[in-house]
VMD Tcl script that draws the C-alpha trace (Angstrom):
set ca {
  {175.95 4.44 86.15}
  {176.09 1.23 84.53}
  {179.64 -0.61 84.52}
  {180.37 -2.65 81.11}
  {180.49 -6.00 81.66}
  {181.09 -8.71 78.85}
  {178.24 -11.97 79.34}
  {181.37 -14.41 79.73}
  {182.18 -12.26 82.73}
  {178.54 -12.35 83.71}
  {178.64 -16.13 84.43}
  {181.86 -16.01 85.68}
  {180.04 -13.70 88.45}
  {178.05 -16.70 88.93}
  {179.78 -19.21 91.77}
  {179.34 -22.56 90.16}
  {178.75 -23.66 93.60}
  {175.95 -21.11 94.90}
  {172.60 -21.73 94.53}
  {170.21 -19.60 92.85}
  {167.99 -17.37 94.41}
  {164.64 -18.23 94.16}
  {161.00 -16.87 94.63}
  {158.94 -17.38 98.57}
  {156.48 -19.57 96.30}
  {157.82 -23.20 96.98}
  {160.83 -24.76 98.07}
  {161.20 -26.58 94.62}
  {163.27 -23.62 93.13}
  {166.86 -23.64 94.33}
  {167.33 -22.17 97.87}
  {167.94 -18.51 98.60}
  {166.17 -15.49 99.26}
  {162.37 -15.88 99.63}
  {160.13 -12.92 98.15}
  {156.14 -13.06 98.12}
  {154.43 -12.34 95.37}
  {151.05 -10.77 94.81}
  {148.34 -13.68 94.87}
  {146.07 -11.76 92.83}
  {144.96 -12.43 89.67}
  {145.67 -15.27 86.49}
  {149.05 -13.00 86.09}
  {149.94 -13.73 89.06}
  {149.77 -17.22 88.87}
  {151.58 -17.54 85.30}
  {154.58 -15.82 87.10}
  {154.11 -18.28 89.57}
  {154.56 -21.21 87.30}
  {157.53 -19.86 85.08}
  {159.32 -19.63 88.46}
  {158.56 -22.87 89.60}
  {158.28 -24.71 86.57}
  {159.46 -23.47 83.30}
  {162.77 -21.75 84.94}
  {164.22 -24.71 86.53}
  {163.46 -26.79 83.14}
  {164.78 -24.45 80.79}
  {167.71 -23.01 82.65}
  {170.95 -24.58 84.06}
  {171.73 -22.22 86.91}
  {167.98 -20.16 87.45}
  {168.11 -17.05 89.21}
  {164.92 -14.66 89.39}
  {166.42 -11.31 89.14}
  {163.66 -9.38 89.74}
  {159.44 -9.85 89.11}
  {157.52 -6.75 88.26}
  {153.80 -6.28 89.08}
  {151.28 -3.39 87.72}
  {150.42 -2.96 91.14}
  {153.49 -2.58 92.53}
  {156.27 -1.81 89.90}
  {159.33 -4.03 91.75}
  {157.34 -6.45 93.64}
  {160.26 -8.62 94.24}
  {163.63 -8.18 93.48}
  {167.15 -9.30 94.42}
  {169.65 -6.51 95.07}
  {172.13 -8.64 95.57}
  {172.27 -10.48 92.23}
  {171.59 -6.98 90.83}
  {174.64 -5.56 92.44}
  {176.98 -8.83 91.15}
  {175.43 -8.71 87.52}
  {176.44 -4.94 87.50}
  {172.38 -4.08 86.60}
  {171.09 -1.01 87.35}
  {166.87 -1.42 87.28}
  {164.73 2.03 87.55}
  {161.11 1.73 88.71}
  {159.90 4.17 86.26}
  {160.99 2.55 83.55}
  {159.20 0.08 81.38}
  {160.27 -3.51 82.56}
  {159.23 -6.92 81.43}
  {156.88 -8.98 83.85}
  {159.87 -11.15 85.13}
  {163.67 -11.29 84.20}
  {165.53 -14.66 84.81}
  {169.22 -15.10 84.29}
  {170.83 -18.49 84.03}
  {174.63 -18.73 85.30}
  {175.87 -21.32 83.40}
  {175.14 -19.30 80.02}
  {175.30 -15.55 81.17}
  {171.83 -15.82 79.66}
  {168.90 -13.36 80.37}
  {165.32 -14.40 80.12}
  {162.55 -11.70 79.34}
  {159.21 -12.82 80.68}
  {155.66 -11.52 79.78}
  {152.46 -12.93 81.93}
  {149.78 -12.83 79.45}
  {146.51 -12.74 80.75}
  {145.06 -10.30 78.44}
  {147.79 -8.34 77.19}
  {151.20 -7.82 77.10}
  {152.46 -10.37 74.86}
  {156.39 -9.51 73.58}
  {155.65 -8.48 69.93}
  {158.24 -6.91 67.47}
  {157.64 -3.41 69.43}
  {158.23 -4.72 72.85}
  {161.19 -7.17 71.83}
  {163.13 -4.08 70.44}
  {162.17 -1.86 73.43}
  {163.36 -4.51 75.59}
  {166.25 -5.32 73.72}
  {167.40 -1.19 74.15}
  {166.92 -1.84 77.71}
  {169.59 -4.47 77.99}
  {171.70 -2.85 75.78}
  {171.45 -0.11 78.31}
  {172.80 -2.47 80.70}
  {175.91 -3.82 78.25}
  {173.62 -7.02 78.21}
  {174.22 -8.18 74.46}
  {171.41 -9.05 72.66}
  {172.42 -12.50 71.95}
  {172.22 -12.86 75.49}
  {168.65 -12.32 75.51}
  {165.92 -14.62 75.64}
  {162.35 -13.92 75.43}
  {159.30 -15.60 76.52}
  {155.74 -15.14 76.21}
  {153.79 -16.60 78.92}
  {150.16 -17.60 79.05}
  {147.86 -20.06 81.09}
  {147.00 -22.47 77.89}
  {147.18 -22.93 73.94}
  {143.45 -22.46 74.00}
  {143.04 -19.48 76.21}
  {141.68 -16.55 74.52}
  {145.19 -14.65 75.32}
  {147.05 -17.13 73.51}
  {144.89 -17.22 70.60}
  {144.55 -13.30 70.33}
  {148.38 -12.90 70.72}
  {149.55 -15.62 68.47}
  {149.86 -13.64 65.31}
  {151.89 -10.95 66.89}
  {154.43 -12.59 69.01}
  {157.87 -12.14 67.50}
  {159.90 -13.75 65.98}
  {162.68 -15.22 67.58}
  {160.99 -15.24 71.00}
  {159.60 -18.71 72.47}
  {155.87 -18.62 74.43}
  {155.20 -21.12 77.16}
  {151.91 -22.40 78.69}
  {151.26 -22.90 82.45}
  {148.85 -26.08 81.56}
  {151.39 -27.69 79.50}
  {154.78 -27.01 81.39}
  {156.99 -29.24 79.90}
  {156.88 -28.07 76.38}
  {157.63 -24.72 74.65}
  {156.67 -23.13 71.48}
  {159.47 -21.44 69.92}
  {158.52 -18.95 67.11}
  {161.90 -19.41 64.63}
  {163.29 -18.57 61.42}
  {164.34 -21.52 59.17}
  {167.80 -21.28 58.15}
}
mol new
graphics top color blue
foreach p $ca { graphics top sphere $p radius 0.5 }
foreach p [lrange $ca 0 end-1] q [lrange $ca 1 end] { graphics top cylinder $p $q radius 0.2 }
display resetview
């Protein structure tokens, strides 16, 4: 059973002094503990670099709450920042490729490695987005982000018409800059 919890309380979870727990993959993500990921395959790697490169840019206070592999479901996953942001995470259900939380904000990321598919469309935004509101995780928490290895890889330019709106997509070959897919206002 899920406990409500309000996002300001979230980050208040967060000890402004702790570090964030980070991935086995290098020592350039903030100390804690190490998990080892699956070295097979482009997906794979793409994970790989949004821990290591686009979550320490992009978020204050990174934290990898869990990674999820087709091959193995949880592949790597931290029960401990599960347990203290009051998640509750079933194998069986449908989970994004990677789920990053940022303790300055009480911000969740949504991460999809896109290889060949997968990319978060309008579908797997709102299924997504019923997950976390499973979790009393308010949607204006949440944060979504396409993955893929380059602008010109054939993912990219197959998936570029059908990533949602409102969501931002990120390129392992280009890891300082982010596309985000907005409406003007």
């Amino acid at each position: 059973m899920t406990t409500s919890v309000r996002s300001e309380e979230r980050a208040s979870l967060w000890p402004s002094s702790s570090p964030a727990p980070a991935s086995k993959w290098s020592s350039s993500f903030r100390a804690g503990p190490a998990h080892a990921l699956s070295p097979r395959g482009p997906s794979s790697l793409i994970l790989k670099g949004v821990v290591e490169q686009l979550a320490p840019r992009l978020l204050d206070q990174p934290a990898v709450v869990f990674i999820s592999e087709s091959r193995q479901h949880l592949h790597v996953i931290d029960e401990r920042l599960l347990e203290r942001l009051r998640l509750h995470v079933e194998e069986s259900r449908l989970l994004p490729d990677a789920l990053l939380f940022d303790g300055a904000t009480g911000t969740f990321w949504f991460v999809e490695a896109v290889f060949t598919d997968g990319a978060i469309d309008e579908s797997r935004k709102r299924d997504l987005l019923i997950w976390a509101g499973a979790q009393a995780i308010e949607s204006e928490r949440c944060r979504f982000v396409t993955a893929f290895t380059g602008r010109t890889a054939a993912a990219f330019r197959r998936h570029v018409a059908t990533l949602a709106w409102g969501t931002f997509a990120w390129f392992l070959d280009e890891p300082t800059r982010i596309l985000r897919l907005d409406d003007l206002h």
